[in-house]
C-alpha positions in Angstrom: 3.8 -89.6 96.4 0.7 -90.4 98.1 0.4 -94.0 100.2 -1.1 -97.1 99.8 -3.5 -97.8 102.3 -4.3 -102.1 102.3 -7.4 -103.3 104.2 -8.1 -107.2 104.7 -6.4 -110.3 106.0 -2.9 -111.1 107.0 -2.6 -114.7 107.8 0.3 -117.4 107.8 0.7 -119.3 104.6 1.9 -122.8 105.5 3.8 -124.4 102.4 4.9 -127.9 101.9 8.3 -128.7 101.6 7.7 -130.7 98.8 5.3 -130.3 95.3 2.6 -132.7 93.7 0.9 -134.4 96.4 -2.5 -133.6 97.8 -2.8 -131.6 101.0 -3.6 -134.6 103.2 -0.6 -136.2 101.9 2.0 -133.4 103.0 3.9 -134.1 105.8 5.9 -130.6 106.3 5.2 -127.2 105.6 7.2 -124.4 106.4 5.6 -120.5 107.3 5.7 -117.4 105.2 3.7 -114.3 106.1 0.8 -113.9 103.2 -2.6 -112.1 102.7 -3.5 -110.8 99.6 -4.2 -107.0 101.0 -0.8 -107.9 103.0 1.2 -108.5 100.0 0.0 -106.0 98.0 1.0 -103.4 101.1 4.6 -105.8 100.7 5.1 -105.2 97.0 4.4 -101.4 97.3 6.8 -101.0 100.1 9.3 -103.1 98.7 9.3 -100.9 95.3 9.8 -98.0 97.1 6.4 -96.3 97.9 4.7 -95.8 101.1 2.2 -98.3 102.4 -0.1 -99.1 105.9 -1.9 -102.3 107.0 -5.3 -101.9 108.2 -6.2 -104.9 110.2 -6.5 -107.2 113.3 -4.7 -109.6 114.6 -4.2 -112.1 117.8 -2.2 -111.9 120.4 -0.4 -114.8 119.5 3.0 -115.6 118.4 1.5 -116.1 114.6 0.3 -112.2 115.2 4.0 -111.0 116.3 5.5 -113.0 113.4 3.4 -111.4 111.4 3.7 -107.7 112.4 7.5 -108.6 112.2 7.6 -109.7 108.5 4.9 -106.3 107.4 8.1 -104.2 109.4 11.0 -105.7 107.6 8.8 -105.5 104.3 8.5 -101.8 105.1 5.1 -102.1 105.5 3.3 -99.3 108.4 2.1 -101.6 110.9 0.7 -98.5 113.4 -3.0 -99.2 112.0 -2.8 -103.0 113.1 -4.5 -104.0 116.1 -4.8 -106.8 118.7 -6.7 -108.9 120.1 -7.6 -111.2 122.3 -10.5 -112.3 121.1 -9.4 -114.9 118.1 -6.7 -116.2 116.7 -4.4 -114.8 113.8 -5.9 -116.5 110.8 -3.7 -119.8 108.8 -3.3 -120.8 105.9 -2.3 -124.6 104.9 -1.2 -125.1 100.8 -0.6 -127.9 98.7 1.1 -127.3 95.5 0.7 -129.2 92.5 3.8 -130.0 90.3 3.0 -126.9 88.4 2.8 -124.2 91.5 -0.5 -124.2 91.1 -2.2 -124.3 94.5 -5.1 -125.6 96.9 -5.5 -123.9 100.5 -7.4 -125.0 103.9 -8.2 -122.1 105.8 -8.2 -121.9 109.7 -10.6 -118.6 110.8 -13.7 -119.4 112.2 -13.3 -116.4 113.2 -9.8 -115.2 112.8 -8.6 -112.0 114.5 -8.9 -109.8 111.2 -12.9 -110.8 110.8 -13.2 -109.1 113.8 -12.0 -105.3 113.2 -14.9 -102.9 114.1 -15.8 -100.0 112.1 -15.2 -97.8 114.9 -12.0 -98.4 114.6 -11.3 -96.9 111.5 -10.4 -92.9 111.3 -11.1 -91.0 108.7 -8.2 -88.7 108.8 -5.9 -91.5 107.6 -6.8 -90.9 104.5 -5.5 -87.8 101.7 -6.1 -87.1 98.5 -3.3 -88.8 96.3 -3.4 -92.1 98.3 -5.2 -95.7 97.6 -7.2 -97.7 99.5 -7.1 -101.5 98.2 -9.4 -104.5 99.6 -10.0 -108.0 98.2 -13.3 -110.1 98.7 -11.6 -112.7 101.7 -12.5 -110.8 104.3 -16.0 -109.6 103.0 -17.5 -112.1 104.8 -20.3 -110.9 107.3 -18.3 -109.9 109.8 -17.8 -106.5 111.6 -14.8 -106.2 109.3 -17.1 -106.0 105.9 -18.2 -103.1 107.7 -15.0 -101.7 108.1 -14.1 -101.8 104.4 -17.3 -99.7 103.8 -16.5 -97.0 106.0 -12.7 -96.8 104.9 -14.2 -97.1 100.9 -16.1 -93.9 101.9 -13.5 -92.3 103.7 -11.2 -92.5 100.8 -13.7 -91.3 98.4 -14.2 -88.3 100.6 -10.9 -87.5 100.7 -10.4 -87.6 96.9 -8.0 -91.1 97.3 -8.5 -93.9 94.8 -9.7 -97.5 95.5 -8.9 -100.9 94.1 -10.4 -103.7 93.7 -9.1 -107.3 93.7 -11.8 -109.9 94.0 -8.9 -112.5 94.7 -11.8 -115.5 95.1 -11.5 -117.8 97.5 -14.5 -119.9 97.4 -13.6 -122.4 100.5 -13.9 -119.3 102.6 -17.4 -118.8 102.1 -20.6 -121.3 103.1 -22.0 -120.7 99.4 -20.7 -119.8 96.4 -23.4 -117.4 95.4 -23.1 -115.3 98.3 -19.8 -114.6 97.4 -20.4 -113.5 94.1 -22.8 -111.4 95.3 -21.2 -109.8 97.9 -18.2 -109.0 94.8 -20.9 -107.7 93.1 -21.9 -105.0 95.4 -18.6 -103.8 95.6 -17.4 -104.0 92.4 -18.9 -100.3 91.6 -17.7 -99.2 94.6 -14.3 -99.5 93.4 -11.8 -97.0 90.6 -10.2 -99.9 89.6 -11.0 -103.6 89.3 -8.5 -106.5 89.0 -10.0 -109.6 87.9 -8.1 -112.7 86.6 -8.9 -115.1 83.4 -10.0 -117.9 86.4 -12.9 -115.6 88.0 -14.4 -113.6 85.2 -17.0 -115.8 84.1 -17.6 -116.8 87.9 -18.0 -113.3 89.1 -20.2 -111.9 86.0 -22.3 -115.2 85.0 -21.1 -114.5 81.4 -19.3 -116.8 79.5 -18.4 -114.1 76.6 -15.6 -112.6 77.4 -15.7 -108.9 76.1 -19.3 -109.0 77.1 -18.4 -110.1 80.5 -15.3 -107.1 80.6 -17.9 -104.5 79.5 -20.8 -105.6 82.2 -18.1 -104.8 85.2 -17.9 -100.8 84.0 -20.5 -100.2 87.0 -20.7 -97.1 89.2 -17.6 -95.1 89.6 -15.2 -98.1 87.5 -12.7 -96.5 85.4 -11.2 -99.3 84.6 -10.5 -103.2 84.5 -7.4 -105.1 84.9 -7.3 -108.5 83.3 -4.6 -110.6 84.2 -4.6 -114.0 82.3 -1.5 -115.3 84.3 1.8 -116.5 81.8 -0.2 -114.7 79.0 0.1 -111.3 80.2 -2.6 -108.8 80.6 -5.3 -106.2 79.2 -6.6 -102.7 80.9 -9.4 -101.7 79.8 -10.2 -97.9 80.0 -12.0 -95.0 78.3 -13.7 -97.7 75.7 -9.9 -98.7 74.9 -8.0 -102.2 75.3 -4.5 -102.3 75.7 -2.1 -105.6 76.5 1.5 -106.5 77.7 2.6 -109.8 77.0 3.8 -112.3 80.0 7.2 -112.8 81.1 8.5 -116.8 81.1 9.5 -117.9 85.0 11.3 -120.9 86.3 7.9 -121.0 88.2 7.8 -122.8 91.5 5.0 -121.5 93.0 2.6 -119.3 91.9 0.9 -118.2 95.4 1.0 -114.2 95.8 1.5 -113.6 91.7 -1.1 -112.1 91.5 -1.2 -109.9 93.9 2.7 -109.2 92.8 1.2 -107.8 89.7 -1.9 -105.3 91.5 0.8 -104.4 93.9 3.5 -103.5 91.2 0.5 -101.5 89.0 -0.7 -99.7 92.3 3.0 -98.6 92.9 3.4 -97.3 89.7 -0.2 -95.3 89.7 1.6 -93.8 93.5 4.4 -92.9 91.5 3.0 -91.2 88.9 0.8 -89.0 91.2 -2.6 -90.9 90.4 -5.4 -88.6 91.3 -9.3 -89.1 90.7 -9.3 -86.5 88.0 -6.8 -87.3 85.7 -6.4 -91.1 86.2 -8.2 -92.0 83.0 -5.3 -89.8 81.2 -2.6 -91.6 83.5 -3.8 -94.8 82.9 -4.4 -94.4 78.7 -0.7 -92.7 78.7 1.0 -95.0 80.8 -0.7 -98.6 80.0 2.2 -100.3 78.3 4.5 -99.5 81.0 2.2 -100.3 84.0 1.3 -103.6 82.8 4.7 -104.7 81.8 6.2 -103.7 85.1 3.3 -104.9 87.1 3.4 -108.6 84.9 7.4 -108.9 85.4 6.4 -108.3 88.8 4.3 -110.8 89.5 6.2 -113.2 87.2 9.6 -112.8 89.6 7.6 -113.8 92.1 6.4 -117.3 91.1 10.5 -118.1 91.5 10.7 -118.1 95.4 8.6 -119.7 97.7 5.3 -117.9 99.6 4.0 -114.3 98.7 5.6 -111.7 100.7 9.3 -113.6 101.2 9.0 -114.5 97.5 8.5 -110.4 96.0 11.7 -109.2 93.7 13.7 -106.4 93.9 12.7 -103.5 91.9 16.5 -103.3 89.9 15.3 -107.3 89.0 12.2 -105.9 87.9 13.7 -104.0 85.4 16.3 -106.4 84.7 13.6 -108.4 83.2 12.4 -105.7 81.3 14.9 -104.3 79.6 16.0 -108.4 78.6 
């Protein structure tokens, strides 16, 4: 089985201890270890495939915490530096009565912004593994850079990459950039995860199939749509194919998605993904990638935070199998 390779932010998540009232409102939070890229890495580890961290954080006690959470995940921590430079980067979330969420970011810069280029080898990589990034930390930044250079690495090593725009717009001083910037990456990617939420935002189209059809850029093979309680589609080969959503006792719904890209990814590691064949893979396997990636991310809306909140694999197919 080859390994996941996650590049991107790791940052505390602050959660209230209660739901339903507006950020400035929250009097006490409590810390869970979070990142998209970070709890993708989790989710892969936790299911029983290999997975490394590729990022930067303080020296802080934030940063230890941190590094302590990715080892007890199973996560490789060996390609996480340290610095002194910044801080490891914050998170503070409100949720509404729902689980749905809204975040205040602390990183102006945070440690992970700063990772160099240079600091990335290209004999990490092997053909068989995947290298995923998200948009967060495409900022400009010497870490954008980064994700080039391991994007290229990757390729030359005959690895697959994934895409998971995961848009967080208060990150960015204008909205357009940010779509831009997903934009120019989107057909650097195998495989693009976009949700029901962003679609329209990241392609200006307000047709859906039109706006599925106008991501199959560059070297896409295919499209993940997730449309959160209502399942999702994969799109490959000119072929749609769903799995419905699984019902949660849902209590907060940060890290669900990435749940879901992180159970798909594990399953593509499982089955031996390679660049040649994963059109195949993918049109062969569909109906049981999506439904194990969407009880996935659907156990994970039950507990509280991202990483702390992932399921077991055996209640993953608990679910399943219902």
């Amino acid at each position: 089985m080859g390994k996941l390779f996650s590049i991107g932010e790791v940052l505390i998540d602050f959660i209230p201890l209660e739901k339903g009232k507006a950020l400035k409102d929250v009097v006490s939070f409590e810390r869970a270890p979070g990142g998209a890229p970070a709890n993708v890495a989790a989710a892969v580890a936790k299911y029983g495939g290999s997975s490394s961290m590729i990022t930067k954080l303080g020296v802080d006690a934030f940063g230890d915490f941190l590094v302590e959470k990715l080892e007890e995940a199973g996560v490789e921590t060996d390609k996480v530096s340290r610095t002194t430079e910044a801080n490891t980067g914050l998170a503070f979330v409100s949720l509404r009565l729902d689980g749905e969420r809204d975040f205040s970011f602390y990183r102006n810069p945070s440690a992970d912004l700063l990772l160099d280029e240079s600091e990335i080898d290209e004999e990490w990589f092997n053909k068989g593994d995947i290298l995923h990034f998200c948009s967060v930390d495409l900022v400009e930044s010497p870490m954008k850079q980064a994700h080039t250079k391991a994007i290229r690495a990757m390729k030359a090593k005959g690895g697959l990459v994934s895409f998971d725009p995961n848009v967080r717009l208060p990150l960015w001083k204008d909205a357009e950039d940010c779509k831009h910037t997903i934009l120019a990456f989107i057909p650097e990617a195998h495989i693009v995860k976009i949700s029901d939420e962003e679609l329209e935002f990241i392609t200006g189209i307000a047709d859906e199939q039109k706006a599925l059809t106008s991501l199959f850029q560059g070297e896409v093979k295919a499209i993940i749509y997730t449309k959160g309680a209502s399942g999702a589609e994969l799109y490959v080969n000119g072929k749609k194919y769903e799995s419905h959503g699984f019902k949660a006792d849902v209590q907060d719904t940060t890290g669900a998605g990435d749940a879901f890209i992180g159970g798909f990814l594990y399953k593509l590691l499982e089955n031996n993904a390679s660049m040649e064949e994963l059109e195949q893979l993918l049109e062969t396997k569909a109906e049981e990638f999506l439904t194990f990636a969407n009880a996935s991310g659907a156990l994970t809306t039950e507990g509280k935070g991202a990483i702390s909140a992932l399921p077991t694999i055996e209640n993953i197919n608990k679910l399943i199998n219902k």
